[in-house]
C-alpha positions, 0 to 999 in steps of 0.5 A: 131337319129344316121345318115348313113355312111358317112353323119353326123348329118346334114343329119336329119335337115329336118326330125327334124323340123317335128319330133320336133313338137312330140320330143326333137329330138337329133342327134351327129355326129357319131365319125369320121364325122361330127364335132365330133372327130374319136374314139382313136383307129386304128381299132375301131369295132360296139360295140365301136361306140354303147358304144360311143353311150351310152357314150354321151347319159351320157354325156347329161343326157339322162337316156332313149329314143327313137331312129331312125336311117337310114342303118348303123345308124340302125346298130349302135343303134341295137347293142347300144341296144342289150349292152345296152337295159335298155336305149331304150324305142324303136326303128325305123329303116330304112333297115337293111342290112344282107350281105352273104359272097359273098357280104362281098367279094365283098365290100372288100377294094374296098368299102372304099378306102383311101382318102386323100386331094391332092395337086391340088385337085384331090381327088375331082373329084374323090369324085364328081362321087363316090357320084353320081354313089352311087345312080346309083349302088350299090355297088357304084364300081359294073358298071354292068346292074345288079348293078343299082338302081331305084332311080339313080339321077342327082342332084347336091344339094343332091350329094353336101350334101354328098360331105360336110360330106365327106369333114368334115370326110376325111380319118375317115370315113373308121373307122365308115363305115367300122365298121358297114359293118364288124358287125355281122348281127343278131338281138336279139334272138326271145327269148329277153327280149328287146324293141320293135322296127319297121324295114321298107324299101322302094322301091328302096331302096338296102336294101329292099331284106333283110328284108326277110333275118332277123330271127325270132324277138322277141316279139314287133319287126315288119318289112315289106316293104313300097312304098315310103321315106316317108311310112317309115318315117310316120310309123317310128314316129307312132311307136316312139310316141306309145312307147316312154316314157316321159323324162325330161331330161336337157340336158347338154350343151357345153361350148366353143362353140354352136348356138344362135337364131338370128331374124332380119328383113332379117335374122331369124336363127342360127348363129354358135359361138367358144371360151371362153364363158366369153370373151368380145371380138367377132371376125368376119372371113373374107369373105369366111372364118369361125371360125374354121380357126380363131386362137384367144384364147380371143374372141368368133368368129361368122360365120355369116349367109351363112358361116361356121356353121351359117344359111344362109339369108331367101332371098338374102344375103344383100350387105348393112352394116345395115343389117350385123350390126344387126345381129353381134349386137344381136349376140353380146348382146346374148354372151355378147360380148362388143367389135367387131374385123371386118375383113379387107376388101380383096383386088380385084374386089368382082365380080372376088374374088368370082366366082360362085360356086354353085354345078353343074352337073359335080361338076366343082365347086369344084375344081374351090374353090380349085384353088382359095383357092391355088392361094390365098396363092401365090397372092394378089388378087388370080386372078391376077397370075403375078409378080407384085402381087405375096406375100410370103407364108409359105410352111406349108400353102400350105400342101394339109390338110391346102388348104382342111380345107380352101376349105371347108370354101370356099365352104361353104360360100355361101354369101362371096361377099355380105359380101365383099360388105357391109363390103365395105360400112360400112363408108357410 
């Protein structure tokens, strides 16, 4: 399953809890987003994010499969394909876009701008709005009557949902989306000789005008319009289970870093582990933070749940020690880990440490995180801007890349005081 620009793998969680009762169901970050590194090149093209394809497909030991992908990850496996046919049984695509001239024109640089962190989190709000208009108009930069969608929301969960993925890309994310709007638009020839592939869109969707714009397919390529999200995803896995074909396949695993299934009594997940698979050490962030921003060549680090990468707690997050103990214990019997490095308990009034930062309609949050992960650097506790609390930083600290990999975590960690709060009473 490969993912739209600019989102990442995240994007299909849902769609893989369905699809997982009929597949093993695979989705890597496409390079540049998500947690995957960008291609080693200025200006890579489709065919190298489809032979990057091909090349993790090798790397896991997936000989043959079937694919899906949405808009420019449909675009990304239809060329994989053409290059290299003999590793598809099928595909299904969710609109596939065929731009004229005038419109390629028109997305010019406007499009894909820069982005960059800025000192005093500008760039968010920024990002905040290009998020959201994007479901008003399309392209997301064309504010005329003529521009806008039907399917135009307000919603802060999904724009947030987006805001992650472009946090994790940055700048990257004019490379993968750039490279698919420049690709050519031709599907195989009617002639082909290639596996068959299903192309469905939805009402609403911007795409849906170009399915007339496709040419004659090949033999068992189909494409047609469908009402609703949901049309195209139930056709979408009919044709993926009639023609696929069985794999046994063991897949190849990562081995500095990955996910364990955690159950207790309150938490029933994934929690997200880093570092060297043999060390008999685990070390535990500090709250707010997570483990990418944890240095430590000797010990595995854990995000626990409701931080980093982890799963967050099925209810509310526990603000007693028990709870935390149980899931650090577990984690640590199924990685092997003997002794436990805890964090130090920060210093200030949890309810002032973390303010709520739930996403809002006017995506305030974010550069309510940022302003507190840049006080941080400069006092202890970050709310209490003052003389007498003012510490010593380092000027490498405090660069707008360092406060944006720190802002993240932040506004990742969805139970950072409940943590702060039974870490406090650990000792009773």
């Amino acid at each position: 399953m490969v993912h739209q620009s600019p989102r990442s793998s995240a994007e299909y969680e849902e769609l893989m809890r369905a699809w997982g009762q009929h597949f093993t169901c695979i989705v890597p970050d496409t390079p540049g987003f998500g947690l995957s590194d960008p291609l080693r090149k200025d200006d890579p093209d489709i065919d190298d994010f489809a032979d990057a394809l091909a090349q993790f497909m090798a790397a896991l030991g997936v000989a043959r499969t079937a694919a899906y992908g949405f808009h420019s990850g449909g675009i990304i496996l239809v060329t994989a394909m053409k290059r290299h046919p003999q590793l598809f049984s099928c595909l299904a695509v969710g609109g596939f876009a065929v731009w004229s001239a005038q419109e390629m024109e028109l997305f010019g640089e406007s499009y894909l701008p820069e982005f960059h962190a800025m000192q005093y989190g500008e760039h968010l709000t920024w990002l905040w709005n290009r998020i959201l208009e994007q479901t008003w108009f399309f392209p997301w930069f064309d504010v005329r009557d003529s521009a806008r969608l039907s399917v135009a929301h307000d919603n802060p969960a999904a724009v947030h949902a987006v805001v992650l993925d472009m946090l994790d890309s940055g700048n990257a994310y004019r490379a993968g989306y750039g490279a698919v709007l420049r690709a050519p638009r031709d599907i195989p020839a009617a002639d082909s000789i290639v596996p068959p592939c299903l192309i469905t869109t939805s009402d609403g969707d911007p795409l849906q005008p170009h399915i007339d714009r496709l040419s004659d397919m090949p033999a068992g390529w189909e494409a047609h319009r469908v009402a609703t999200p949901q049309q195209h995803q139930d056709e979408s896995l009919a044709f993926l289970r009639k023609h696929a074909t069985d794999s046994a396949a063991q897949f190849a695993q990562d081995n500095d870093a990955g996910f364990v299934r955690i159950e207790t009594e309150l938490f029933s997940g994934l929690v997200h582990w880093r570092g060297p698979p043999d060390a008999d050490a685990m070390r535990i962030p500090a709250p707010g933070s997570e483990a990418e921003l944890v240095e430590d060549a000797q010990a595995i680090v854990i995000d626990l749940p409701g931080q980093g990468l982890s799963d967050d707690w099925q209810g509310t997050a526990p603000e007693q020690w028990p709870e935390w103990q149980a899931v650090i214990g577990a984690a640590a019997g199924i990685l092997n880990c003997t002794q436990i490095r805890l964090p130090e308990i920060p210093v200030g009034d949890p309810d002032r440490l973390y303010p709520d930062l739930t996403p809002d309609r006017f995506g305030s949050y974010l550069l309510r995180a940022w302003q507190i992960v840049r006080a941080a650097k400069f006092f202890a506790p970050w709310y209490a801007a003052d003389a007498d609390h003012a510490i010593e930083f380092d000027e490498a600290g405090i660069t707008p890349e360092k406060l944006a990999t720190e802002h993240r975590a932040r506004i990742r960690a969805t139970s950072a005081k409940p943590f702060h709060l039974a870490l406090s009473t650990k000792g009773e």
